[in-house]
N, CA, C and O atoms as a CHARMM CRD file, in Angstrom:
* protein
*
  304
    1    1 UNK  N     82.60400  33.46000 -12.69000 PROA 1      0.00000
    2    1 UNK  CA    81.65200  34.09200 -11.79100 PROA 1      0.00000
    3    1 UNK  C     82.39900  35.02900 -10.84000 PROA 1      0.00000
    4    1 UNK  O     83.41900  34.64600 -10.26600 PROA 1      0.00000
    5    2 UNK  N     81.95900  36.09900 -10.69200 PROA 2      0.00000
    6    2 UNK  CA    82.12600  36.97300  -9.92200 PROA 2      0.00000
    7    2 UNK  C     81.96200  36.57500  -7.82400 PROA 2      0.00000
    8    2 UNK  O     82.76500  36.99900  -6.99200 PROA 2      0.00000
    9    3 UNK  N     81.07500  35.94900  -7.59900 PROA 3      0.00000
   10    3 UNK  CA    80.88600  35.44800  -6.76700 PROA 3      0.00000
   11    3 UNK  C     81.17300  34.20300  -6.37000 PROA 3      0.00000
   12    3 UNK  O     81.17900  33.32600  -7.23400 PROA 3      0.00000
   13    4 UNK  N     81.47800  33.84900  -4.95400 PROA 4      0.00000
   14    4 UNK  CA    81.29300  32.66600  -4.00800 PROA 4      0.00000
   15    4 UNK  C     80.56500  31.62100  -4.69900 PROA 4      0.00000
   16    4 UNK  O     80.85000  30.59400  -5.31600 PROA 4      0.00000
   17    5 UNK  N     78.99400  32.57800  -4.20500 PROA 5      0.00000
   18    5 UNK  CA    78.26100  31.55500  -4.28800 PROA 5      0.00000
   19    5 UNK  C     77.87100  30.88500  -5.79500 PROA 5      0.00000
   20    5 UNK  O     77.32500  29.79000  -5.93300 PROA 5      0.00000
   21    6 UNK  N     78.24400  31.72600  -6.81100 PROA 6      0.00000
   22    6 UNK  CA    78.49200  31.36000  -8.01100 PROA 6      0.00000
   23    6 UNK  C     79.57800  30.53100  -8.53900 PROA 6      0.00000
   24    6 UNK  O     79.29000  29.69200  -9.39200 PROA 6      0.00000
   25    7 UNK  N     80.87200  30.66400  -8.11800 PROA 7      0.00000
   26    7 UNK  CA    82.01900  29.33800  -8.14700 PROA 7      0.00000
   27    7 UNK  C     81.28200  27.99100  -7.86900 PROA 7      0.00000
   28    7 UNK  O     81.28700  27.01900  -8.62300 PROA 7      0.00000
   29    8 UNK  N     80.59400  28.09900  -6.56100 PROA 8      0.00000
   30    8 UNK  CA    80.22300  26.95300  -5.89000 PROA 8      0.00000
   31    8 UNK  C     78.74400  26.35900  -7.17900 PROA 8      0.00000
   32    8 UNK  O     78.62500  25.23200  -7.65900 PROA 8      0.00000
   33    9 UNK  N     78.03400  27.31400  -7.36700 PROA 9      0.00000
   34    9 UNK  CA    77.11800  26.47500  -8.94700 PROA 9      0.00000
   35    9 UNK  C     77.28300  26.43300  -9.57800 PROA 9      0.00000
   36    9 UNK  O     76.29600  26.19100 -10.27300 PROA 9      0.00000
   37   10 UNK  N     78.83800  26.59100 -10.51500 PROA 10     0.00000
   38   10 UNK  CA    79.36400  26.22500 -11.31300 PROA 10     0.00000
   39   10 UNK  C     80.21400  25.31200 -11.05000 PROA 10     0.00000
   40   10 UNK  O     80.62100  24.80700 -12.09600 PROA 10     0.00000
   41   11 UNK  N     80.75000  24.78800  -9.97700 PROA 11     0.00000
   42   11 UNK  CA    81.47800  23.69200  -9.56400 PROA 11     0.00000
   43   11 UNK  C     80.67300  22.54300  -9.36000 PROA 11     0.00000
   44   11 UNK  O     81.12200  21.41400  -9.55800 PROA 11     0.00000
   45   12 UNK  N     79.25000  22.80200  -8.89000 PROA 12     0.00000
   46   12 UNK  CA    78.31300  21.95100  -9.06300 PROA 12     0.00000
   47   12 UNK  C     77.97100  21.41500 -10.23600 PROA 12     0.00000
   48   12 UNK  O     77.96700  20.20300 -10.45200 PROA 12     0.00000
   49   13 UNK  N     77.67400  22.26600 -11.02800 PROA 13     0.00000
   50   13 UNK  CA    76.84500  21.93600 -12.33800 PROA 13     0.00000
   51   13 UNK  C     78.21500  20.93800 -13.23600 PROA 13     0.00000
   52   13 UNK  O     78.09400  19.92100 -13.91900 PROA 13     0.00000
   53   14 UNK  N     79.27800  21.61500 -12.93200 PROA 14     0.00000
   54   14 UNK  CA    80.53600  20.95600 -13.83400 PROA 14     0.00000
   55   14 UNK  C     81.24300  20.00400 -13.51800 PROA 14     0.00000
   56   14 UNK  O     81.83400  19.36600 -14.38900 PROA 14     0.00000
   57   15 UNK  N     81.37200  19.60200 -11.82000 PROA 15     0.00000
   58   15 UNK  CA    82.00800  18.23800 -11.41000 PROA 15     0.00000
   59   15 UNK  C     81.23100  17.23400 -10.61100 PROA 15     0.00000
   60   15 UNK  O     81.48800  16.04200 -10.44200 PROA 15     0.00000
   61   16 UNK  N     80.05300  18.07200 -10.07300 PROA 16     0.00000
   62   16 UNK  CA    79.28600  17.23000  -9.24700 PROA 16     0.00000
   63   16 UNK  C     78.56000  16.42400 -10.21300 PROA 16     0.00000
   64   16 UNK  O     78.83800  15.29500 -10.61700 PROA 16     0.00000
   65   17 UNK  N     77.66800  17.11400 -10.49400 PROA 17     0.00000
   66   17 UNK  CA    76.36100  16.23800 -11.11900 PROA 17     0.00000
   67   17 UNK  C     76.81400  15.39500 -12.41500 PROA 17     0.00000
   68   17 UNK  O     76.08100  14.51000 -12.85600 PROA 17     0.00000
   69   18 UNK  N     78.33700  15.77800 -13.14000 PROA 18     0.00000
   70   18 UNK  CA    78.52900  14.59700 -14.12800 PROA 18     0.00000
   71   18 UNK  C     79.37700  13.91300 -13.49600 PROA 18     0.00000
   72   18 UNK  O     80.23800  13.46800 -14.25500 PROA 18     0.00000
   73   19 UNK  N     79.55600  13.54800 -12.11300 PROA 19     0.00000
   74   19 UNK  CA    80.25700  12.47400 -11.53500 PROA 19     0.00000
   75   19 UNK  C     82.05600  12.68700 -11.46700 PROA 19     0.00000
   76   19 UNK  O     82.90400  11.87500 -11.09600 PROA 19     0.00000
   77   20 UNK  N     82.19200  13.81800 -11.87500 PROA 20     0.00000
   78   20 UNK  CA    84.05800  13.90500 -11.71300 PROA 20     0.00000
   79   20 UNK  C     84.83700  14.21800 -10.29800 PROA 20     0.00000
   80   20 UNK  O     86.03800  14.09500 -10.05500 PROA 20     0.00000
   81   21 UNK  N     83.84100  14.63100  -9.50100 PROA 21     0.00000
   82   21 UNK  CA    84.18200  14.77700  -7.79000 PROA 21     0.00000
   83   21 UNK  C     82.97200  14.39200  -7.25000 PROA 21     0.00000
   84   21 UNK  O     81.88500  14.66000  -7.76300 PROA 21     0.00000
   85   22 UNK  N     83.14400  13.72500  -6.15100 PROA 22     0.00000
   86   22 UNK  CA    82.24900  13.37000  -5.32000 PROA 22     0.00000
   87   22 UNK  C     81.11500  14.15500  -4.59700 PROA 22     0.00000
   88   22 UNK  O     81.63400  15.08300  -3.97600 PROA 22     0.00000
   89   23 UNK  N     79.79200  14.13600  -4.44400 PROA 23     0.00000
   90   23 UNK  CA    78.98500  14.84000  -3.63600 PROA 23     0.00000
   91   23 UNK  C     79.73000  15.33900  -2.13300 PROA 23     0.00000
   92   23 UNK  O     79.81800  16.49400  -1.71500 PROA 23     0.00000
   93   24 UNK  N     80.13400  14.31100  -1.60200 PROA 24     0.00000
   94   24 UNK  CA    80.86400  14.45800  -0.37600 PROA 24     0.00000
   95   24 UNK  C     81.88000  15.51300  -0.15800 PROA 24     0.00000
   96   24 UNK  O     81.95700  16.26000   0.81800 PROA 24     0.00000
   97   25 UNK  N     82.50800  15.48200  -1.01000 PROA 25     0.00000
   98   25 UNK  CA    83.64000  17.12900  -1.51600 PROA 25     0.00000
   99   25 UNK  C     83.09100  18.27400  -1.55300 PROA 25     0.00000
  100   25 UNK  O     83.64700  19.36800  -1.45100 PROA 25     0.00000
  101   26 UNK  N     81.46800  17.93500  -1.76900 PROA 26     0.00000
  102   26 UNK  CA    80.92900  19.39500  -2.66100 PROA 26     0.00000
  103   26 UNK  C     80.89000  19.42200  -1.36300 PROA 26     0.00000
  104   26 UNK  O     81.89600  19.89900  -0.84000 PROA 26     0.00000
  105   27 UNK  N     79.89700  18.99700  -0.52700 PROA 27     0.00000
  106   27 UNK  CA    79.21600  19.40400   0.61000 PROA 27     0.00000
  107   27 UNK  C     80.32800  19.55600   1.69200 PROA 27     0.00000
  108   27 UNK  O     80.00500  19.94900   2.81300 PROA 27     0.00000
  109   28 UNK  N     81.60600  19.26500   1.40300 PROA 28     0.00000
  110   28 UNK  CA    82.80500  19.62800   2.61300 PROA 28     0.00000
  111   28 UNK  C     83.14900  20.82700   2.83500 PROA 28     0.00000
  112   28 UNK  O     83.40500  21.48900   3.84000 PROA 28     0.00000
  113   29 UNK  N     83.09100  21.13200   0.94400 PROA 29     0.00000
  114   29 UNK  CA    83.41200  22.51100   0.67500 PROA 29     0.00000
  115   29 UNK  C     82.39300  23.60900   0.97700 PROA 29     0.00000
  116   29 UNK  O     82.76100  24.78300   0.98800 PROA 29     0.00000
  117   30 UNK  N     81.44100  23.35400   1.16200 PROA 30     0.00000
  118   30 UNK  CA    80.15100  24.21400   1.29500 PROA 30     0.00000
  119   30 UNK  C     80.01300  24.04700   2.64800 PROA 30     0.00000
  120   30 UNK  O     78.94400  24.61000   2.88700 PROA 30     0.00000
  121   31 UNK  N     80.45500  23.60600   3.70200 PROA 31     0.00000
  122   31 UNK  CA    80.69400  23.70200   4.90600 PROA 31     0.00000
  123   31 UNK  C     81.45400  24.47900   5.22200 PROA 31     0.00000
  124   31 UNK  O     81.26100  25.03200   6.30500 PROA 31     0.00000
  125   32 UNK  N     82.72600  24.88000   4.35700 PROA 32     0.00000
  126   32 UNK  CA    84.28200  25.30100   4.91800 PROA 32     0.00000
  127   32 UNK  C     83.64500  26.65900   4.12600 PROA 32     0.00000
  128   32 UNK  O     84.36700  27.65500   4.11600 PROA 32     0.00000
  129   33 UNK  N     82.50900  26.72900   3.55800 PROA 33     0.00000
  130   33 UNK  CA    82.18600  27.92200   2.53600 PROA 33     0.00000
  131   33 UNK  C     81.46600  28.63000   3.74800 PROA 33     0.00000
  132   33 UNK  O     81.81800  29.74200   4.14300 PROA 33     0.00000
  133   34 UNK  N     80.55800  27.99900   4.24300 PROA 34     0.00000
  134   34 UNK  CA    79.65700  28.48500   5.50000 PROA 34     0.00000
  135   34 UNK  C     80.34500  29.32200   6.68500 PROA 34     0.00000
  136   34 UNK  O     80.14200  30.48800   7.02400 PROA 34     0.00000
  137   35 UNK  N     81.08400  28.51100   7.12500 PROA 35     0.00000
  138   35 UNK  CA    81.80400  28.71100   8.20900 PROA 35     0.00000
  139   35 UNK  C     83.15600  30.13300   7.51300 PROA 35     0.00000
  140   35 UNK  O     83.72000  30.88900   8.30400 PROA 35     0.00000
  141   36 UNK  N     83.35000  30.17700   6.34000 PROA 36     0.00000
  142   36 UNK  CA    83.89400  31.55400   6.20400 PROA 36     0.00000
  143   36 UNK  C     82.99700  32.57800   6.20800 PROA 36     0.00000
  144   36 UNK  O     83.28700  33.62000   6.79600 PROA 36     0.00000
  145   37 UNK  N     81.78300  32.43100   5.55500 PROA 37     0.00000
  146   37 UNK  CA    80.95300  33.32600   5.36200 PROA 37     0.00000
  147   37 UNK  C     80.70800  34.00200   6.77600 PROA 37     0.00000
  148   37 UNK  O     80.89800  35.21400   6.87500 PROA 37     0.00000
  149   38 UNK  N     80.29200  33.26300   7.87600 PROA 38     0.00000
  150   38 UNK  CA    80.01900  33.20100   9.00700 PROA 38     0.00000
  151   38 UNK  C     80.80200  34.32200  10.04400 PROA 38     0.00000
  152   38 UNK  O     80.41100  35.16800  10.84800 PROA 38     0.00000
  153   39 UNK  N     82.42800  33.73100   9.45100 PROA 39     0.00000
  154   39 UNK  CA    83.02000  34.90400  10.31900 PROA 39     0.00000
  155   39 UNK  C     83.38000  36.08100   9.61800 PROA 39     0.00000
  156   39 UNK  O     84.00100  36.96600  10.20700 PROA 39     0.00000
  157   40 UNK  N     83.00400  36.21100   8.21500 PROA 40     0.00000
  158   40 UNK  CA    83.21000  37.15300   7.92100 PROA 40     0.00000
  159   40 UNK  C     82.01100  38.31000   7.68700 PROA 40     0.00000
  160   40 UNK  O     82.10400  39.53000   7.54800 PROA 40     0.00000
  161   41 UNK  N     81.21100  37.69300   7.69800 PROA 41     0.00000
  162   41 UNK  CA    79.69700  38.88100   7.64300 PROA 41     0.00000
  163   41 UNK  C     78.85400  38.67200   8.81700 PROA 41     0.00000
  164   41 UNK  O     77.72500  39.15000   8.92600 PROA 41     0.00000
  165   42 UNK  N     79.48900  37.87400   9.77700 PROA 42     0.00000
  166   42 UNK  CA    78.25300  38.02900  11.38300 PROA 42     0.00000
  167   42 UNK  C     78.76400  38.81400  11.88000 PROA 42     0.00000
  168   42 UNK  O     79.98200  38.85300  11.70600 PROA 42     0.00000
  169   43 UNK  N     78.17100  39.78800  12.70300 PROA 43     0.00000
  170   43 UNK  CA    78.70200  40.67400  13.94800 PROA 43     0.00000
  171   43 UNK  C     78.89200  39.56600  15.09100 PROA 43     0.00000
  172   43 UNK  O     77.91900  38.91100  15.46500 PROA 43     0.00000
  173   44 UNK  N     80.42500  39.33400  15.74800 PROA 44     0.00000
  174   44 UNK  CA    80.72200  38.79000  16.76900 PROA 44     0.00000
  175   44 UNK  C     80.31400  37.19600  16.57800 PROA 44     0.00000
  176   44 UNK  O     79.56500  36.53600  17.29700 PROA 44     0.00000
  177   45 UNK  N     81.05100  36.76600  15.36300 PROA 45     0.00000
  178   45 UNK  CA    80.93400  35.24300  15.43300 PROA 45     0.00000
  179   45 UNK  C     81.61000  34.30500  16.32300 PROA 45     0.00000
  180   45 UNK  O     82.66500  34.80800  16.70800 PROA 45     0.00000
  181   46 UNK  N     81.49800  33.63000  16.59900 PROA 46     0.00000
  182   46 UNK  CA    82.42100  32.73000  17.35300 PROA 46     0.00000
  183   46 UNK  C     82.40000  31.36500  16.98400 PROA 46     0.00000
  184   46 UNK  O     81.62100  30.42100  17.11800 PROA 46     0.00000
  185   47 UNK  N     83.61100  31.58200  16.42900 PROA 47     0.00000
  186   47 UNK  CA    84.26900  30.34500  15.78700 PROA 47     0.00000
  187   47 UNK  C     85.50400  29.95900  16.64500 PROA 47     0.00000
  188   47 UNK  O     86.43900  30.64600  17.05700 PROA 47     0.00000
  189   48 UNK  N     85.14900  28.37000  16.81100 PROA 48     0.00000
  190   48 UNK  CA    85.75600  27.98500  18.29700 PROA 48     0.00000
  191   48 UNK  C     87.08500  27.55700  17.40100 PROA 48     0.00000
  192   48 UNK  O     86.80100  27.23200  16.24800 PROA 48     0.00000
  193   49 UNK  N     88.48700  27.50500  17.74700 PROA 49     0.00000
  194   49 UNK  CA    89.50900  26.65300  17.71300 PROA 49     0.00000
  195   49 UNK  C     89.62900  25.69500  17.09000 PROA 49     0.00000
  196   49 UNK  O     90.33100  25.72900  16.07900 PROA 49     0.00000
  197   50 UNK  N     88.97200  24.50200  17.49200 PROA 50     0.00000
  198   50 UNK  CA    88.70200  23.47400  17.12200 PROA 50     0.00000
  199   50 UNK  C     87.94800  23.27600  15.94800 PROA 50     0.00000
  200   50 UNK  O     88.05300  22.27600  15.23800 PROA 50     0.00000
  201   51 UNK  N     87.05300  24.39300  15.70100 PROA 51     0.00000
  202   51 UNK  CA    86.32500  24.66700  14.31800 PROA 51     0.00000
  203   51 UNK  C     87.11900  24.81300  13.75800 PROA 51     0.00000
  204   51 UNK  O     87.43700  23.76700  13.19400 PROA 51     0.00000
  205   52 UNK  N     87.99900  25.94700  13.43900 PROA 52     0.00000
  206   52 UNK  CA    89.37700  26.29500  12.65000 PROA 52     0.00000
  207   52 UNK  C     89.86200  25.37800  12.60100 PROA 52     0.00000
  208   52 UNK  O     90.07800  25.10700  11.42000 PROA 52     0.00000
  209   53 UNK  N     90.27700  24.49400  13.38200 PROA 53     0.00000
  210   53 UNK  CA    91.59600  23.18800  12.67000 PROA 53     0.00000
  211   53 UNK  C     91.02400  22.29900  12.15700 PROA 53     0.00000
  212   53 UNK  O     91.72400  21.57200  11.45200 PROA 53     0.00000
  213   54 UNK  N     89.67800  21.99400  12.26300 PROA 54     0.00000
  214   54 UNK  CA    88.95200  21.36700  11.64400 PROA 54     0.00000
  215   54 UNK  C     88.46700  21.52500  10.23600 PROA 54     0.00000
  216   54 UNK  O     87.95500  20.75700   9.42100 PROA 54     0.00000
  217   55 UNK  N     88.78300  22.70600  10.23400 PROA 55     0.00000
  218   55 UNK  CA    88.31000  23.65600   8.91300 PROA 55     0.00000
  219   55 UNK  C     89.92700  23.20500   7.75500 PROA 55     0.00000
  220   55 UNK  O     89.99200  22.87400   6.57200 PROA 55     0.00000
  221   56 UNK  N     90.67300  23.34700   8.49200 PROA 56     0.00000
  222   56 UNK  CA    91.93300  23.41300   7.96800 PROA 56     0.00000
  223   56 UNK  C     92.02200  21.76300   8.30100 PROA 56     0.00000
  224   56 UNK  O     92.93500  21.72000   7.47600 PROA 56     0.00000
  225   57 UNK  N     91.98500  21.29500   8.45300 PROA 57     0.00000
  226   57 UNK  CA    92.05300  19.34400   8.16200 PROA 57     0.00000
  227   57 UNK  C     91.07900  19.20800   7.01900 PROA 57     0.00000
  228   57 UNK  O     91.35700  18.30500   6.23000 PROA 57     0.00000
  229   58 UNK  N     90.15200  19.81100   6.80000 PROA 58     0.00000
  230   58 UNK  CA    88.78200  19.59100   5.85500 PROA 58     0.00000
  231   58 UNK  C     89.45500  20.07900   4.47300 PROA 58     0.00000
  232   58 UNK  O     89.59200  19.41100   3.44800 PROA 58     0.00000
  233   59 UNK  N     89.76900  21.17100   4.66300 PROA 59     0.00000
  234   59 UNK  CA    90.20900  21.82500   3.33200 PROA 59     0.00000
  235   59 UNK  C     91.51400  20.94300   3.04500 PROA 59     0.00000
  236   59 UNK  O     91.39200  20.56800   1.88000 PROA 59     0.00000
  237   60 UNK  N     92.48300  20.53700   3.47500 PROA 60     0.00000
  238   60 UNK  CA    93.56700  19.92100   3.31000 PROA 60     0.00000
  239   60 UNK  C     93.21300  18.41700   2.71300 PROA 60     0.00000
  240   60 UNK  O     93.98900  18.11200   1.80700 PROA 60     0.00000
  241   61 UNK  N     92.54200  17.73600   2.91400 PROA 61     0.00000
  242   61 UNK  CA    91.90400  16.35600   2.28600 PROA 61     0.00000
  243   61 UNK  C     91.46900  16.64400   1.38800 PROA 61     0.00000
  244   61 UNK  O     91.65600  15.81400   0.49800 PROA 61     0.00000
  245   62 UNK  N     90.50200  18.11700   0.89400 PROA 62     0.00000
  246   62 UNK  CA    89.62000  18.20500   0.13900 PROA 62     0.00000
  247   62 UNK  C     90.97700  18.70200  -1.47300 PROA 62     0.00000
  248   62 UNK  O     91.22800  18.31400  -2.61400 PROA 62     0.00000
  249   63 UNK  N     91.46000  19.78800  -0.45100 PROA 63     0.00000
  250   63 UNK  CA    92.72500  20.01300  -1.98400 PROA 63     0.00000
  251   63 UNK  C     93.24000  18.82400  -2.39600 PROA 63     0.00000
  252   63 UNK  O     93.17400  18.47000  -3.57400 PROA 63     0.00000
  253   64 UNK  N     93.96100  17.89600  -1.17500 PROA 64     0.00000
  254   64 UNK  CA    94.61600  16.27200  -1.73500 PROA 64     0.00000
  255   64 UNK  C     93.84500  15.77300  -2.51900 PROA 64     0.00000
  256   64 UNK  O     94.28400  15.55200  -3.64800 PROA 64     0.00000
  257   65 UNK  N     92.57100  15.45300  -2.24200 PROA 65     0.00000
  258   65 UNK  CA    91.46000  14.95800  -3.60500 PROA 65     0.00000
  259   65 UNK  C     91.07600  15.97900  -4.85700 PROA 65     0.00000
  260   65 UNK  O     90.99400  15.31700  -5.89100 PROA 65     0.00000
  261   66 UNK  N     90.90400  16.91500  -5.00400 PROA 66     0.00000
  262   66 UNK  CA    90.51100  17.26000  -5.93900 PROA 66     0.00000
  263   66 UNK  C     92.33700  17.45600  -6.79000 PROA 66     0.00000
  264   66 UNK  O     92.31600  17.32600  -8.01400 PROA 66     0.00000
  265   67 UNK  N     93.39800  17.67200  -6.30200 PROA 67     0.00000
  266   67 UNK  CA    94.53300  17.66100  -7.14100 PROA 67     0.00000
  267   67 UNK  C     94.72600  16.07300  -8.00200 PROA 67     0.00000
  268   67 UNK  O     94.97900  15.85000  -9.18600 PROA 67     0.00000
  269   68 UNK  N     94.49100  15.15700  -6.86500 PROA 68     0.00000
  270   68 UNK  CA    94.57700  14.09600  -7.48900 PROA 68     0.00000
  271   68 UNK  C     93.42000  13.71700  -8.75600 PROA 68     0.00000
  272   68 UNK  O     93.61500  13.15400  -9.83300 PROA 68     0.00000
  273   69 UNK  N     92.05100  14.31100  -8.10700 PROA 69     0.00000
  274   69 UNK  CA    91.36900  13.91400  -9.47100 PROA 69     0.00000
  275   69 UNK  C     91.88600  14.53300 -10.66800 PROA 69     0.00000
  276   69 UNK  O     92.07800  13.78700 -11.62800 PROA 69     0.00000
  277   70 UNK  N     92.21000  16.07000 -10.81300 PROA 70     0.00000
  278   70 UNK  CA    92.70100  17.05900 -11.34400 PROA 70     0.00000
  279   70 UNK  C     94.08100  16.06300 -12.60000 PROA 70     0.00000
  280   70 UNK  O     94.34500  16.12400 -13.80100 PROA 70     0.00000
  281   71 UNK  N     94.49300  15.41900 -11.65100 PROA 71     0.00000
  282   71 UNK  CA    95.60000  14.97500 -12.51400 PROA 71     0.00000
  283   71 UNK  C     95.25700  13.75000 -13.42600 PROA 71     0.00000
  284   71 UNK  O     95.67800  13.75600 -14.58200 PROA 71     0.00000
  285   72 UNK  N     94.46200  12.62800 -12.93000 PROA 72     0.00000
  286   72 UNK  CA    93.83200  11.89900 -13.75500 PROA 72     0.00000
  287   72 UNK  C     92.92800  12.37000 -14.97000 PROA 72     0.00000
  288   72 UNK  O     92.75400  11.72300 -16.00300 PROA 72     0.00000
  289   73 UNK  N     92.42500  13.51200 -14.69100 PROA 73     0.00000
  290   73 UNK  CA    91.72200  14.31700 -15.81500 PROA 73     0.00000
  291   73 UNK  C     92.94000  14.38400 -16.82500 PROA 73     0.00000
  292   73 UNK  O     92.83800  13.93300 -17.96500 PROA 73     0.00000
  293   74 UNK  N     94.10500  14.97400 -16.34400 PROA 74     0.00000
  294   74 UNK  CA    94.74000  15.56700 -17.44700 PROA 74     0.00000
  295   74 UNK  C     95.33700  14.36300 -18.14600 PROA 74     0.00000
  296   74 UNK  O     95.54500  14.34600 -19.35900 PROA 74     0.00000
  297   75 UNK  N     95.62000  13.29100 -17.27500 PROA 75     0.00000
  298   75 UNK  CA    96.50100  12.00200 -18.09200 PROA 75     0.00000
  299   75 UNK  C     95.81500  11.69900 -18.46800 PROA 75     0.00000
  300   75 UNK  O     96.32100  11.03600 -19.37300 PROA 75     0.00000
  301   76 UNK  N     94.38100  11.55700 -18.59900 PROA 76     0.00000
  302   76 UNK  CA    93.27000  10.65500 -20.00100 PROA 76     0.00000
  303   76 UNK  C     93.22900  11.63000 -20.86300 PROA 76     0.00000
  304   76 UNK  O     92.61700  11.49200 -21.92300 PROA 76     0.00000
């Protein structure tokens, strides 16, 4: 897919709904998806600090889990 928001329904359709990553991942990621979108197409967003490191703690758990599922995929 050419698009964002197209990665994200194909990541759906392919790990969510047959159970290979958790709902909870999807929707972390679609938070950390929001909040880019946000500062990058609002005029004068304000995205506090604490959003950002939060953003970056979110994404950092979320890569640790999906590498690890990533690798159990490949050893079965």
């Amino acid at each position: 897919s050419s698009k964002h928001s197209g990665v994200m329904s194909l990541f759906n359709q392919h790990f969510i709904k047959t159970g290979i990553v958790s709902e909870i991942s999807f929707k972390s990621v679609q938070a950390l998806m929001d909040l880019r979108h946000e500062g990058d197409y609002q005029d004068f967003a304000k995205i506090t600090e604490e959003e950002a490191k939060g953003a970056v703690e979110t994404a950092k758990i979320v890569i640790t889990m999906l590498k690890e599922t990533f690798e159990k995929i490949k050893e079965s």
